[in-house]
C-alpha positions in Angstrom: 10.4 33.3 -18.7 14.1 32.9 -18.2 16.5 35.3 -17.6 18.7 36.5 -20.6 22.6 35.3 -21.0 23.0 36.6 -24.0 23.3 40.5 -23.6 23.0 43.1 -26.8 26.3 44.5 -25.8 29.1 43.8 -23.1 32.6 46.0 -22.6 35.6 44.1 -23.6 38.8 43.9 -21.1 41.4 42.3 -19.8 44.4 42.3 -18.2 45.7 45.5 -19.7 42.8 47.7 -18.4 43.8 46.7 -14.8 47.2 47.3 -15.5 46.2 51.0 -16.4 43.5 51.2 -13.2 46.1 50.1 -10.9 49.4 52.0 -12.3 47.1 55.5 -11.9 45.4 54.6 -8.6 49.1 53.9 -7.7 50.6 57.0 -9.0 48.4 59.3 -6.5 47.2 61.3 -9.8 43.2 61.3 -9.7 42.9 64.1 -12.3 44.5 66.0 -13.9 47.1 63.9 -14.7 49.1 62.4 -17.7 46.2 59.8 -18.8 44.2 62.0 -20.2 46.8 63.8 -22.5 48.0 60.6 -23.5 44.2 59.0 -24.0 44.0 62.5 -26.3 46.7 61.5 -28.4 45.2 57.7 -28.8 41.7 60.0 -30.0 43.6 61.9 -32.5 45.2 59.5 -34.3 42.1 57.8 -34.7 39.8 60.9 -35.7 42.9 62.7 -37.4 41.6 66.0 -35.1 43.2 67.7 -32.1 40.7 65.6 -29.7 39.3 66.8 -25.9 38.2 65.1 -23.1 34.9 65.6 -21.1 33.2 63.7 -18.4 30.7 62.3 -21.1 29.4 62.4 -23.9 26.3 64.7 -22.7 28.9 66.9 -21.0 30.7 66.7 -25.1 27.5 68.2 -26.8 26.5 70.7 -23.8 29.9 72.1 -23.7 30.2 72.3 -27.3 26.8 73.5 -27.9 27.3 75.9 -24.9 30.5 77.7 -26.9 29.0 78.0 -30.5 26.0 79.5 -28.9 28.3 81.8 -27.6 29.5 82.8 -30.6 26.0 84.7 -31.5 23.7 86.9 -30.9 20.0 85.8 -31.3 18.1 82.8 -31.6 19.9 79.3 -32.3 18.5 76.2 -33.7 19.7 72.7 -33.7 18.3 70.3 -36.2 18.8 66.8 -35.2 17.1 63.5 -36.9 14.1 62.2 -34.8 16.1 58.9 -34.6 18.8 60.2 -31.6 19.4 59.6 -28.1 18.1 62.8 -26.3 21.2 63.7 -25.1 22.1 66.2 -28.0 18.5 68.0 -28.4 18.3 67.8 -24.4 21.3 70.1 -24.2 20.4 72.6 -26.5 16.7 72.8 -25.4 18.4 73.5 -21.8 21.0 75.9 -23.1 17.8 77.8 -24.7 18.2 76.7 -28.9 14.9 75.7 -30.2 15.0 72.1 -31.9 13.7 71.0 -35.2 13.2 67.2 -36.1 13.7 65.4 -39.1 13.0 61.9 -40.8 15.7 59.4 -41.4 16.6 58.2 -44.8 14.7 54.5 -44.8 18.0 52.6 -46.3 20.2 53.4 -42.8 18.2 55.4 -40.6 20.6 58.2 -40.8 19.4 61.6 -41.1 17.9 62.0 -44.2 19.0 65.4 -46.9 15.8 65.7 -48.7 14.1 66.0 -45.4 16.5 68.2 -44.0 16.9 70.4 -46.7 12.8 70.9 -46.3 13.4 72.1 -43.3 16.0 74.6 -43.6 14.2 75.9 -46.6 11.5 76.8 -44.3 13.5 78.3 -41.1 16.4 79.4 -42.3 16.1 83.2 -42.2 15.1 82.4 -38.5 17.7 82.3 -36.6 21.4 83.7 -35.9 23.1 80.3 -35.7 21.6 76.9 -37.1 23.5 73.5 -36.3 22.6 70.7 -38.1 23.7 67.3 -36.2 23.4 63.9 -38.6 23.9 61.0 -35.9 26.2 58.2 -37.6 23.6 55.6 -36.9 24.9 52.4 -35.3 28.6 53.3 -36.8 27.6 53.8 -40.5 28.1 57.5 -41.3 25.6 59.8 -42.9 25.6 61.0 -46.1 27.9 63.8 -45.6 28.3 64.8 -48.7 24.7 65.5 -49.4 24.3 66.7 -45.5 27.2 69.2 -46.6 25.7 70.5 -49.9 22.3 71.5 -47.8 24.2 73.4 -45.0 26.1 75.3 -47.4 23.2 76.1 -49.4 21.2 77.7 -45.9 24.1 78.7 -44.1 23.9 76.0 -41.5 27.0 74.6 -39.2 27.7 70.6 -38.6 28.3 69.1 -35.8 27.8 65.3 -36.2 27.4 63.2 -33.4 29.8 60.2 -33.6 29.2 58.8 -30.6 28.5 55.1 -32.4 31.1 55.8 -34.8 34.8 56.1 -33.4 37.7 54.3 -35.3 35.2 54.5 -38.1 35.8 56.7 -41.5 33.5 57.9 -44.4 34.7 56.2 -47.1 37.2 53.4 -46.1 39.9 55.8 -45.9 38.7 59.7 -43.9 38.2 58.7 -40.2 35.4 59.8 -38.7 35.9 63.2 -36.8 38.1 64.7 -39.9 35.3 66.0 -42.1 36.6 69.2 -43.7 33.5 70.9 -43.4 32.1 70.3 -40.1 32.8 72.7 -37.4 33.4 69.7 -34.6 32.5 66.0 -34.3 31.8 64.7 -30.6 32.1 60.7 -29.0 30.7 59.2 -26.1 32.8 56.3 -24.2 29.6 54.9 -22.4 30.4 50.8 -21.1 28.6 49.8 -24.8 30.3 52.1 -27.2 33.1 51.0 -29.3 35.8 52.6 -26.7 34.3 51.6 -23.7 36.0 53.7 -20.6 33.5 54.1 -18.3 32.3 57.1 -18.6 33.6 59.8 -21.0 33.0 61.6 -23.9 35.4 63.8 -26.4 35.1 66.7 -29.3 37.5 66.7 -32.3 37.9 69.3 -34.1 40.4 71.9 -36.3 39.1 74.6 -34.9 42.2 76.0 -32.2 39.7 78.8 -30.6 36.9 76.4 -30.3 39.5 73.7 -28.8 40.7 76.5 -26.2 37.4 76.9 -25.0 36.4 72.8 -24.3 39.6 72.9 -22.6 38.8 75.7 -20.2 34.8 75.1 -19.8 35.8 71.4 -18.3 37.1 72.6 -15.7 35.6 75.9 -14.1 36.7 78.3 -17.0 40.0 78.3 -14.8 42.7 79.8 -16.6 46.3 80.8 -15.0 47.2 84.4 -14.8 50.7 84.2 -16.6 52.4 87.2 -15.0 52.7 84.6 -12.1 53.8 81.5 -13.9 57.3 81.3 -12.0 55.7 81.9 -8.4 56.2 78.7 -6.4 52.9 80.0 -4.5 49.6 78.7 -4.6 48.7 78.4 -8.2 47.4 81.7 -9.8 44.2 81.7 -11.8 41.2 83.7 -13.0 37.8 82.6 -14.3 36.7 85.1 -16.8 33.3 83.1 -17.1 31.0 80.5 -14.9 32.2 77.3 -16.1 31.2 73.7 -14.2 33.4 70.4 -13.7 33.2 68.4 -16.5 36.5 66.9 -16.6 37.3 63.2 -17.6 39.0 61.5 -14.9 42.0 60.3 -14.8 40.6 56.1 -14.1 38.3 56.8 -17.2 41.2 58.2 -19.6 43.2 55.5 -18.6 41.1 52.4 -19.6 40.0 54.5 -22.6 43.6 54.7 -23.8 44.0 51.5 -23.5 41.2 50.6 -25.7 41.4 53.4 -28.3 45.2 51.5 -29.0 43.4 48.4 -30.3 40.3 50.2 -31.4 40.8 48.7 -34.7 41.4 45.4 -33.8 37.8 46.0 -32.2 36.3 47.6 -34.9 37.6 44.1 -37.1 35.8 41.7 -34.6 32.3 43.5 -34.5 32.8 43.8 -38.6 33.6 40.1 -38.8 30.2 39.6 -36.6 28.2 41.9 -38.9 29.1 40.1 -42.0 28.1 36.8 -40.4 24.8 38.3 -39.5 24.5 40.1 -43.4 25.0 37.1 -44.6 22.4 35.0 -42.8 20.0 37.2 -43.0 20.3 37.9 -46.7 17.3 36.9 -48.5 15.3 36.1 -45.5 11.8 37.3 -45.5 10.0 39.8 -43.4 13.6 41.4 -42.3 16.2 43.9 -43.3 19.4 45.2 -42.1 21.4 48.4 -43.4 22.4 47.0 -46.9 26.4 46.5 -47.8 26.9 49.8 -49.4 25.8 51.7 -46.9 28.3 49.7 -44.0 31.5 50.5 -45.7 33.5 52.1 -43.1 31.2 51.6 -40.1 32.3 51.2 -36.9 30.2 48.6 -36.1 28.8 50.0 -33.4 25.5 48.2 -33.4 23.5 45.8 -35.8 20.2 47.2 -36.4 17.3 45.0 -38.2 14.1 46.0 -39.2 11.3 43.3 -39.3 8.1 43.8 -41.0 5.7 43.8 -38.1 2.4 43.6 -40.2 3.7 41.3 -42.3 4.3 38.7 -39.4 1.5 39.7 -37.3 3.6 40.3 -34.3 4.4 43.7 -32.6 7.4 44.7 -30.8 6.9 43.2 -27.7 6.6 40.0 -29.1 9.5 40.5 -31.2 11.4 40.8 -28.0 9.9 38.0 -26.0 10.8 35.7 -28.8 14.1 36.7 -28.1 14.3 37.3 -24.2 12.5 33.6 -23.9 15.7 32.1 -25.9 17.8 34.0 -22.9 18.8 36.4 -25.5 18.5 40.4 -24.8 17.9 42.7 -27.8 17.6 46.4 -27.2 15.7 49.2 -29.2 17.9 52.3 -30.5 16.0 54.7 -30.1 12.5 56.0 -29.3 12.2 58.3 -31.7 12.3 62.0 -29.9 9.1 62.7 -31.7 7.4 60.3 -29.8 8.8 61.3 -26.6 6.7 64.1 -24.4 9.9 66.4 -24.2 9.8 67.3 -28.0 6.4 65.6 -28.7 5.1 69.4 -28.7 6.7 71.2 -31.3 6.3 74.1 -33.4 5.0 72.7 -36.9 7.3 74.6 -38.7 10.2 73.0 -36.7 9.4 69.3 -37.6 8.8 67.4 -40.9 6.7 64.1 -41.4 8.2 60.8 -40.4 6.9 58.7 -43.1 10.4 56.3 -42.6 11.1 56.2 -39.4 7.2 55.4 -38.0 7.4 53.2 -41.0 10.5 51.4 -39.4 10.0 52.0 -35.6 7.4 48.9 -34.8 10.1 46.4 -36.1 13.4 48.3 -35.1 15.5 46.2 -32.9 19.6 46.1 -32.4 20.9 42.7 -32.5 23.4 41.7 -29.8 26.8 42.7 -31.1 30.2 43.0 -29.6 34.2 42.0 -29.7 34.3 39.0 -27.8 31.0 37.7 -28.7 31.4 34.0 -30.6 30.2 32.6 -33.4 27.6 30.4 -31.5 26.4 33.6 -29.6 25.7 34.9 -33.4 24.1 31.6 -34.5 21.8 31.4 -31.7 20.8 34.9 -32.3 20.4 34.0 -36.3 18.4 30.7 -35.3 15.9 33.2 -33.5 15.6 35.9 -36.3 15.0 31.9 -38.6 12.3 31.3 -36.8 10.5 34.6 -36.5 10.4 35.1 -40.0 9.2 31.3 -40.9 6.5 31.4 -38.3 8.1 28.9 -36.0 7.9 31.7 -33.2 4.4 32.3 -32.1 3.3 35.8 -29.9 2.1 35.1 -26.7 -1.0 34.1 -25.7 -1.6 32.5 -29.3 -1.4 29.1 -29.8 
């Protein structure tokens, strides 16, 4: 076996990163300082939301999840899709909220309404606060309209987790993060994501109160007494609540300001890539990606193909050794929470069937995608996928 070159994802930078490392390093500001306002200003534009900062993504949804449970009195639910990182449903299980699970529509894996609405037929006298949380799959958004219609119907909030989907919008023209009806959309800036700073994460939303309290939970609950503003003393504060450190610092904000300037530029690259992949892979047997319709607006994020396991007589791990042996790395987004032992054991009432996504699971793979990747990378990837689905790739052990 050799060693893969070819990686599913790598961060893009350059020279003007290390500008932005080295002029903050320089200017003795650590935290707390002027790159993170001016990183939040590079986020709203893009979302069209008053955007803040957090020390990641996870710290994002905890924090968020942490306020609107708050908010209530009584039991809480989230409802995410069984196709998620467990970041989200990790949170709230921690923060007390029971979870609930749905299936994914089968077209683009995104959480699917007629499953949802299901379930919120069935638990929605339940509980005092129920957020429903579509992920935007690999950058192509949900179907928020129909996501919308069911929350309204059972009273349910939205929070949609956007962390694929920055500098993306819903319909070629909304970005993603301005959806009228959702009470808050959150991002992650992990090294793969389209705005890759690090580490960090963000919430956008309209909602000043809700904004007020991000801003104080990341860092200690700390607010200043103001009848002391004008002492030129030691800073006066009071904590009025336990809060934690979950501030973004200022290294982070700096690189992701940087990046969230050209984020379109980015998002143009990967698109660019993902049409040359569409394209090949049109009309190929035994495979399918997220079909044209359903990519308008994405952000690219990641290029998921499903290949019909059965059909080829392969399973997973052969899919991937045909790959890793070229000295090419796929990746698998995600193992369904389902399947994991965390949420495995769940209340029937609190999960649905997954007829799509165990349908789609044994053939899931992301394709390598990212700006800065060449056209060869892409062919040599396509030459792969080729030979899978004609046969020319044997599992192991076979001859």
């Amino acid at each position: 076996m050799t060693e893969a070159d070819l990686p599913y994802a790598r961060p893009h930078w350059d020279a003007e990163e290390a500008h932005a490392l080295m002029a903050t390093l320089e200017s003795g500001f650590w935290t707390n300082g002027s790159q993170v306002a001016r990183f939040e200003e590079e986020l709203e534009r893009l979302t069209g939301a008053p955007t803040v900062t957090l020390s990641s993504g996870t710290s994002a949804v905890f924090a968020l999840l942490h306020a609107l449970g708050r908010a209530v009195t009584g039991p809480k639910l989230l409802v995410s899709p069984t196709l998620n990182f467990a970041a989200g449903p990790a949170s709230a299980r921690l923060l007390g909220w029971d979870v609930a699970l749905c299936d994914v529509s089968p077209e683009d894996l995104t959480l699917c309404p007629e499953s949802l609405g299901e379930l919120l037929e069935r638990v929605h006298g339940d509980y005092a606060r129920i957020v429903v949380l579509p992920v935007h799959y690999a950058g192509h958004c949900a179907d928020m309209v129909a996501l919308t219609a069911r929350c309204e119907r059972y009273g349910a909030d939205l929070v949609e987790d956007a962390c694929h989907a920055v500098g993306g919008t819903y319909d070629g023209v909304r970005p993603v993060g301005s959806w009228p009806a959702s009470v808050a959309a959150y991002f992650s800036f992990h090294p793969t994501k389209p705005i890759a700073a690090g580490e960090g994460g963000a919430v956008s939303t309209t909602d000043a109160g809700l904004l007020r309290q991000l801003r104080l939970a990341r860092n200690h609950n700390m607010a200043p007494v103001e009848e002391h503003m004008g002492d030129h003393g030691p800073w006066p504060y009071t904590i009025e609540a336990p809060g934690m450190n979950l501030r973004l610092s200022e290294f982070n904000a700096a690189v992701g300001a940087v990046q969230a300037g050209r984020a379109e530029e980015s998002r143009l690259a990967r698109a660019r890539l993902a049409a040359r992949y569409h394209d090949a892979l049109d009309g190929l047997p035994y495979v399918r990606a997220v079909p044209e319709g359903r990519r308008a607006g994405s952000a690219h994020h990641l290029f998921p193909v499903v290949f019909d396991v059965e059909g080829l007589g392969l399973s997973k791990k052969d899919l991937l050794a045909a790959f890793f042996d070229r000295r090419i790395r796929c990746q698998v987004h995600y193992t369904p929470l389902h399947r994991l032992p965390a949420f495995a054991e769940n209340e029937p009432r609190l999960t649905t069937d997954f007829k799509a996504m165990d349908a789609a699971f044994p053939g899931l793979v992301s394709l390598p995608l990212w700006r800065g990747m060449t056209d060869d990378d892409c062919d040599r990837v396509i030459g792969v996928v080729t030979d899978i689905v004609h046969g020319s790739t044997q599992p192991r052990g076979r001859s």
